[in-house]
C-alpha positions in Angstrom: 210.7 177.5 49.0 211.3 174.0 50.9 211.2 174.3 54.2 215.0 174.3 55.8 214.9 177.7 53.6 212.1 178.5 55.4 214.3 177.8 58.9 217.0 179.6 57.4 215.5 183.0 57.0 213.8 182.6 60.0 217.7 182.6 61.7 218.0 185.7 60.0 215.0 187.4 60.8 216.0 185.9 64.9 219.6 188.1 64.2 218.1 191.5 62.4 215.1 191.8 64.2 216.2 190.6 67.9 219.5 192.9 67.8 217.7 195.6 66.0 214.9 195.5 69.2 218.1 195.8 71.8 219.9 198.7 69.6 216.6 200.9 69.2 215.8 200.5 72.9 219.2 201.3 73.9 219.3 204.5 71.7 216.4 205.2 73.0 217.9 205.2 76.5 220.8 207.2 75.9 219.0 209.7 73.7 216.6 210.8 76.7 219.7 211.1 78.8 221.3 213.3 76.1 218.1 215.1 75.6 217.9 216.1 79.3 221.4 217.2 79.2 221.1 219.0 76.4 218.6 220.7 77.8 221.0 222.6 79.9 224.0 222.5 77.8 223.8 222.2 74.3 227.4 223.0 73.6 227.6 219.1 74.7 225.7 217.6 71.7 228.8 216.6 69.9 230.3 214.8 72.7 226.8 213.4 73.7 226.2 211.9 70.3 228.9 210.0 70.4 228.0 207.6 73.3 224.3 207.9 72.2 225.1 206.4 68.6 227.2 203.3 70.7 224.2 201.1 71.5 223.5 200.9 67.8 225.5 198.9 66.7 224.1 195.4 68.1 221.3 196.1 65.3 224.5 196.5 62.4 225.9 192.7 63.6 222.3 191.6 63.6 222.3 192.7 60.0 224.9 191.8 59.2 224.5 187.9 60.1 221.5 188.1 58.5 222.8 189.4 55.3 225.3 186.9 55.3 223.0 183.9 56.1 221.1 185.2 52.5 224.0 184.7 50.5 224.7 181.8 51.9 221.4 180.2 51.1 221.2 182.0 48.1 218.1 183.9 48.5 219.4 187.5 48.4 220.7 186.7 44.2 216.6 185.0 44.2 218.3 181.4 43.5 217.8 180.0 47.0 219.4 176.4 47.2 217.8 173.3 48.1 218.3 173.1 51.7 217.5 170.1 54.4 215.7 170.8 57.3 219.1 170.3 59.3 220.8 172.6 57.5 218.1 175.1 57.7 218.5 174.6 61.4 221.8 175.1 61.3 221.3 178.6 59.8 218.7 178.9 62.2 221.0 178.3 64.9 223.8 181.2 63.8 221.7 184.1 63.9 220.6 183.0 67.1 223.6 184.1 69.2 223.9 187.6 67.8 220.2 188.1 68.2 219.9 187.0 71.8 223.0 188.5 73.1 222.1 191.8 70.9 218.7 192.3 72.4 220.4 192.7 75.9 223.5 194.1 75.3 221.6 196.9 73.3 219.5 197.9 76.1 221.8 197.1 78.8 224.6 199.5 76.8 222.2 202.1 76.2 221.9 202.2 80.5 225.1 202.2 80.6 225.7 205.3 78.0 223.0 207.2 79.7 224.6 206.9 82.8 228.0 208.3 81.0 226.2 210.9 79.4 224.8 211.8 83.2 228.4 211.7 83.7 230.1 214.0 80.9 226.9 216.4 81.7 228.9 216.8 84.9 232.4 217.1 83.8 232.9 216.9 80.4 236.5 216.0 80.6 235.3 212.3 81.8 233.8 211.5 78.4 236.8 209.3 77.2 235.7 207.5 80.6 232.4 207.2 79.7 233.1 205.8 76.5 235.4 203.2 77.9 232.6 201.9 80.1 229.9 202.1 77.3 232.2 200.1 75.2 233.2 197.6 77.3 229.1 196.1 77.3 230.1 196.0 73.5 232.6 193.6 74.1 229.8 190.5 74.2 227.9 192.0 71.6 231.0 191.2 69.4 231.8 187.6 71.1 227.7 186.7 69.5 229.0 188.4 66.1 232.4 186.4 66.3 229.9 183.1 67.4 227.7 183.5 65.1 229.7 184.1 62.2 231.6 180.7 63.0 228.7 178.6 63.4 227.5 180.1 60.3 231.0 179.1 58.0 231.2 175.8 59.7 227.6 174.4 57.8 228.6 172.2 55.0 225.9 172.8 52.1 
């Protein structure tokens, strides 16, 4: 394996592994909040599992840009190409925003759930609300997916 291949799965490592560390923190998070409220009313689980599962999704776009940066190369079908060092930087490079932003937005969301889930313990008629504001951290989450994604089409091979 040459080594812009090398750089390449190293970008996709950067995506899975960096966005997977932000969605397993964040769950986490939210999953001792819905624990503790759980505690006390477990007809809530249903509702609770809902904004605990949110945060996990930063770890499915991490995958996901790192699946698509080994078909790309070729090294998922075992026929990597022959790839410069700049263009294994440039691979590098895409699963770098989904990674970065992923790590935070994982753990930041899954504050941000726990705090709903605090919430809908409360009054359970707030857990659209709670949704809402657990969603809204997604929204950068999938503005690295969308950046990544495009950085990773525009690399001429």
């Amino acid at each position: 394996m040459n080594t812009g291949v090398v750089l390449a799965m190293l970008g996709a490592a950067v995506a899975a592994v960096f966005a997977g560390i932000g969605s397993a923190g964040g769950v986490q998070v939210a999953g001792k909040a819905s624990a503790g409220v759980c505690a006390e009313k477990p007809e809530l689980f249903g509702k609770l599992l809902v904004l605990q599962a949110l945060p996990g999704t930063q770890g499915i776009y991490g995958f996901l840009v790192a699946v698509l940066i080994m078909v790309q190369t070729g090294v998922i079908s075992g026929n990597p190409a022959d790839l410069t060092i700049a263009q294994g930087w440039s691979f590098f490079i895409s699963g770098v925003p989904v990674g970065i932003v992923g790590l935070f937005s994982g753990f930041y969301q899954g504050r941000t759930a726990a705090a709903s889930i605090h919430m809908t313990g409360k009054d359970p008629e707030t857990l659209a609300k709670g949704i809402t504001m657990t969603a809204l951290v997604e929204t950068y989450a999938i503005l690295a997916l969308l950046a990544s994604i495009l950085l990773l089409f525009g690399i001429k091979l």
